[in-house]
C-alpha angles and dihedrals in degrees: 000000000000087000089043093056093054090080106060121073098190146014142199099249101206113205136177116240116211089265093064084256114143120223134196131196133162122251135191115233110236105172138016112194127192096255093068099256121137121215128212131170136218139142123281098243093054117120092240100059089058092052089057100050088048097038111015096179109110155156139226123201119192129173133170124166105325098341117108117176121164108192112206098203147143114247127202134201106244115192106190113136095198085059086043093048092040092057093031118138127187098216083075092072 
């Protein structure tokens, strides 16, 4: 599944707001690590950090060429700003 994952750049991370709503979005893939975790950015304030805190409970759709996974996971909000400055790119300005 790790190699697999090398070939996809984003996903749609699906979250459930506090209504029972889902809600998709699409996320670039920053990191892969060997564990198995995927890692995806975005700013505190954002919605969808809110619905992950509440309801951690997601999942994540990629697809590239003729490749389909759906993950069925649980996602955490991680606040490390070493993480944060070692994965750091300008283009998300």
């Amino acid at each position: 599944l790790i190699e697999l994952l090398r070939r996809f750049d984003t996903a749609m991370l699906v979250t459930r707001s506090a209504e029972g709503e889902l809600r998709s979005r699409p996320m670039m893939i920053v990191e892969r690590d060997l564990e198995g975790c995927l890692w995806l950015a975005t700013s505190l304030d954002s919605p969808k950090v809110h619905e992950i805190e509440q309801d951690p409970r997601v999942n994540l759709a990629l697809q590239a060429e003729r490749s389909f996974i759906s993950i069925e996971g649980t996602a955490s909000v991680v606040r490390d700003h070493a993480a944060v400055d070692a994965m750091w790119k300008t283009s998300w300005r």
